[in-house]
N, C-alpha and C positions, 0 to 999 in steps of 0.2 A: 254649398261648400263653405262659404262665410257668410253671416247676420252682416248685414243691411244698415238697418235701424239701429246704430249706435256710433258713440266715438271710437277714432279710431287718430292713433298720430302720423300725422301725416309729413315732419318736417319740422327743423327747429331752424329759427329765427332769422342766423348766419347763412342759410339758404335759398335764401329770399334778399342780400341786402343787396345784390348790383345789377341785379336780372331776374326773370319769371323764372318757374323752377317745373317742369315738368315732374310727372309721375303719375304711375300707375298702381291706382290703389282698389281692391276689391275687382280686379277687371275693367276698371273704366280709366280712363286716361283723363286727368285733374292739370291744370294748369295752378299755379298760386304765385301771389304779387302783391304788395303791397300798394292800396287806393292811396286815393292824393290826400285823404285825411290819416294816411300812414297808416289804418288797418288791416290788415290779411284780406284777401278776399281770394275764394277758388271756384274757376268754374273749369264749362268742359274745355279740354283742350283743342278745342277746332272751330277752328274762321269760319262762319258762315259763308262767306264769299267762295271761296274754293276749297274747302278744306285742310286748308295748312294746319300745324300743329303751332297756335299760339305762343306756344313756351320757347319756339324759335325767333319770338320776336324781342320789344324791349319796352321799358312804362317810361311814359312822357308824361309829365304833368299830373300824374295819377292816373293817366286811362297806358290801359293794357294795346299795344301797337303788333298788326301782324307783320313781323317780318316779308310777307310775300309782296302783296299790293299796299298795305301800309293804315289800313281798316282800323280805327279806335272801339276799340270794347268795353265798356261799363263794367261795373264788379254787379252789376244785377243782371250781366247776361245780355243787355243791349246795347245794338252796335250806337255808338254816338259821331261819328263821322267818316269820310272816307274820301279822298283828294277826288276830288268831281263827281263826287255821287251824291244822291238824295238818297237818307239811308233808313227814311221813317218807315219804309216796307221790309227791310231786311229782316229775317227770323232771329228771333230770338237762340240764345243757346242757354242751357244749363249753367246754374249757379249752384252753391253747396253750402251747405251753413259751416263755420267755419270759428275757432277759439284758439287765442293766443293765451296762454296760459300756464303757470311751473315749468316754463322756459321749454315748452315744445308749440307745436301748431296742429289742432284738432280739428278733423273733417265727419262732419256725417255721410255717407254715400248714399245712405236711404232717403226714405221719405221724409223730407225737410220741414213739412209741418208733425212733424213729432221728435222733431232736434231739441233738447233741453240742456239747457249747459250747465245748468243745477246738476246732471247726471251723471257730469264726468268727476270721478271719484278721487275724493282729497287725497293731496298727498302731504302729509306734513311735513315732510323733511325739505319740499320746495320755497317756500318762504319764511324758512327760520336760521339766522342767522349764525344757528346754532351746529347746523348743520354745513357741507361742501359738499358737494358731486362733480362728477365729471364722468365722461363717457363719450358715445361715438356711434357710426351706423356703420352696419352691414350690409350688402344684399345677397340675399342666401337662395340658393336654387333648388330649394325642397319646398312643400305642403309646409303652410304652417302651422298646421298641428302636430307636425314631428318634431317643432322645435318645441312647444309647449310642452308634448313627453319628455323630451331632455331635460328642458328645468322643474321639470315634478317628480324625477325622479333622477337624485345626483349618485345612482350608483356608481353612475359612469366617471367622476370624477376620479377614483381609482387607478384607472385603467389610461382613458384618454386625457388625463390631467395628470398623470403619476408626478414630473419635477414640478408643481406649483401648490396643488391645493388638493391632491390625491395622496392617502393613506388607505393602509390596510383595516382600521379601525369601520370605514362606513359601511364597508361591506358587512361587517361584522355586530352593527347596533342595527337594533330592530327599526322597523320603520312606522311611523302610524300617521292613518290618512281618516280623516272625519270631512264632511260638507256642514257647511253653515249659512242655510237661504242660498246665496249664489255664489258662496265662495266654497274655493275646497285647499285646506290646508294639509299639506304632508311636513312631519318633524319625526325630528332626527338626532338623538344627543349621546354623545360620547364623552365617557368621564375618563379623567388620570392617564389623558394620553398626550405624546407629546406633538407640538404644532406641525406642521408641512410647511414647505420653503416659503409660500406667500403669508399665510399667519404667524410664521416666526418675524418678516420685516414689517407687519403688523404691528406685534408686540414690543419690537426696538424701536417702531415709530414713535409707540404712545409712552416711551420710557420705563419698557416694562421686561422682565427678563427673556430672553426669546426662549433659553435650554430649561426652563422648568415646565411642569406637568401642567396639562391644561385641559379645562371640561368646553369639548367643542359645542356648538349646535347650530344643526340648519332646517329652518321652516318659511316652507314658499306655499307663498298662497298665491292662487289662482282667482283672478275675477274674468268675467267677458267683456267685449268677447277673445279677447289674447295678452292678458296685461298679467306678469307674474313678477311679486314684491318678492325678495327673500333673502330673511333677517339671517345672517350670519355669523358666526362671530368665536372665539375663545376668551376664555377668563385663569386666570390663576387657579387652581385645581383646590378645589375645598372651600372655596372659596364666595358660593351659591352660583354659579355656570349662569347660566341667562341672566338671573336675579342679580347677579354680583353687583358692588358699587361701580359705580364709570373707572374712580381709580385702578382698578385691580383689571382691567378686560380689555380689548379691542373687540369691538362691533361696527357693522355695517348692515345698508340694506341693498340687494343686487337688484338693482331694477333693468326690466325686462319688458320692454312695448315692440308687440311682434306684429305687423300691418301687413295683410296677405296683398299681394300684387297681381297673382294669379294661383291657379289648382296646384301648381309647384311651383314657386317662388312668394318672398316673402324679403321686406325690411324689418330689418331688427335693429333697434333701437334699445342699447346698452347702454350702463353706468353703473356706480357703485356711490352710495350716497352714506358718508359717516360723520359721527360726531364726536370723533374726539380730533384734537391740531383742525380746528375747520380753516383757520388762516392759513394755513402753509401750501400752499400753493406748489411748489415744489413735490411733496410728498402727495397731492392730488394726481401732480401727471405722471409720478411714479405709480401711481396707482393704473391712474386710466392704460399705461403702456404695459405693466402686467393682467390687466385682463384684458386689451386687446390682445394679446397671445392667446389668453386661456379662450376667448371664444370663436378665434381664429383655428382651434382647436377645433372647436364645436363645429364651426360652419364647414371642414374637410370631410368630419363627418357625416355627418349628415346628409351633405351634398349627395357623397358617396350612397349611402343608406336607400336616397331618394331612387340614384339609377339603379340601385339593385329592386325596390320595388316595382319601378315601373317594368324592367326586363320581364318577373316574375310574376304578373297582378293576380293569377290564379291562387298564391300560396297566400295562406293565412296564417298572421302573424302570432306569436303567443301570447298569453296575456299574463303573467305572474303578479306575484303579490305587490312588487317592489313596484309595479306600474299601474296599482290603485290611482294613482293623485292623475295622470294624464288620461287614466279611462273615464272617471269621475267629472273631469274637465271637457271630456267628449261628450258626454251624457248632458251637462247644459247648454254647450254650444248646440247639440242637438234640439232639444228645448226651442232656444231662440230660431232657431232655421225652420222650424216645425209653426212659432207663432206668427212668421213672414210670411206663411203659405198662404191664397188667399183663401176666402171662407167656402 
């Protein structure tokens, strides 16, 4: 159902700062908390002692405390004390290799001697100053490869996004979808049309006319195993559309880290990461509070989408041209779930 052997985000920063943080990621239940030298660290979520679920408890001193009997946990899994016990036979529990990093928190769920954090993919718009983001999480009660289909293919914005970032034009500009090694990108480019409500106060952001003609484009790329970037943007019409100077355009990247929780359900991990006004702060949470709408949009969806497939699981779904980019995106996730198999 989901690859194993890889990162995946499991929680940003502010979620961890006054207490453990439970969750369940990939079907296993992750406790995370911050050790007494102030690192992340995540293990299983369950007391060896009875079973309590850890993340109900609280960090003293850096050790991880069960709320139940009161049991201290080590970030490597071992119990380190317990009000009247000798605790040098207690079992051990699961530990998870774990990276604080472009302001999220990275978990492996697989096998930990092939955790490489060389392998979690750059993102350059996280430490450059050049850059703002902002954004927010979900939790969505679909497969999360239904959300991946949604963002590889934005017909849909048309339709379930008509007042923000829906025109008749996407439907209308052809689509093209290529793979590249393990990525698969779909684009999307519309000339001499004009903006949609959200890239109109785009374009009055960055000091730019909102009522003139504009060359739109959107291309999302997919990596694994659920992480979709996508460059958005308009420019002043004639003006080289993608290519254009900074002056002449507003552009962003929509960033999308979808962390499956179970076969239907999934956190979704939003933002919108742009370079032009990165200072203004203001205009950031205007930002973040219009796409949480638009994918507040998305998760009613979909939600929906999810119980009509489970009512129905005999029907098979179509496949058309426009949902090249989330077949493609199956096709490697299939891959990776094929090389976890064992030999």
């Amino acid at each position: 159902m989901f690859p194993r052997n890889t990162w995946y985000v499991a929680c940003t920063p502010d979620e961890i700062v006054d207490r453990p943080l439970g969750r369940r990621i990939c079907g296993e239940r992750l406790v995370f908390y911050r050790g007494a030298d102030g690192k992340v660290a995540a293990l299983e979520d369950f007391c060896p002692h009875r079973g309590a679920p850890l993340s109900l408890g609280f960090v003293r001193d850096g050790q991880l405390v069960c709320g139940y009997h009161g049991l201290q946990m080590g970030c490597n899994g071992k119990t380190v004390a317990m009000p009247g016990q000798r605790v040098q036979g207690f079992p051990c529990i699961r530990s998870y290799p774990v990276v604080e990093r472009y302001g999220f928190i990275w978990v492996w769920p697989g096998d930990a001697a092939q955790a490489d954090p060389a392998s979690i993919h750059h993102l350059e718009w996280a430490d450059n100053p050049e850059w703002a983001y902002g954004g927010g999480l979900y939790h969505i009660n679909c497969d999360y490869r239904l959300m991946i289909d949604n963002l590889m293919d934005l017909t849909h914005e048309t339709y379930v996004h008509a007042s923000s970032i829906g025109q008749k034009e996407i439907d209308e500009a052809p689509v093209n979808t290529r793979v590249e090694d393990e990525e698969v990108i779909t684009s999307r480019f519309m000339e001499n049309v004009m903006a949609p409500p959200f890239w109109r106060a785009a374009l009055r952001a960055n000091s730019l006319p909102e009522d003139a003609p504009v060359d739109r484009w959107q291309i999302c790329r997919f990596t694994a195993p659920s992480h979709v970037m996508i460059e958005v943007g308009v420019a002043l019409a004639g003006r080289g559309g993608y290519d254009a100077p900074p002056e002449v355009k507003a552009s962003s990247v929509v960033v999308d880290f979808i962390t499956p929780e179970t076969a239907t359900s999934h956190w979704y991990f939003w933002g919108m990461a742009r370079n032009f006004k990165p200072q203004d702060t203001e205009l950031t949470a205007a930002i973040r509070t219009g796409q949480g709408k638009i994918f507040g949009e998305d998760r009613d969806m979909l939600e929906q989408q999810q119980e009509n497939i489970l009512r129905h699981p005999e029907r098979k779904l179509l496949m058309l041209n426009i949902d090249a980019g989330g077949v493609q995106s199956r096709r490697i996730l299939d891959r990776h779930l094929k090389n976890e198999l064992p030999a």
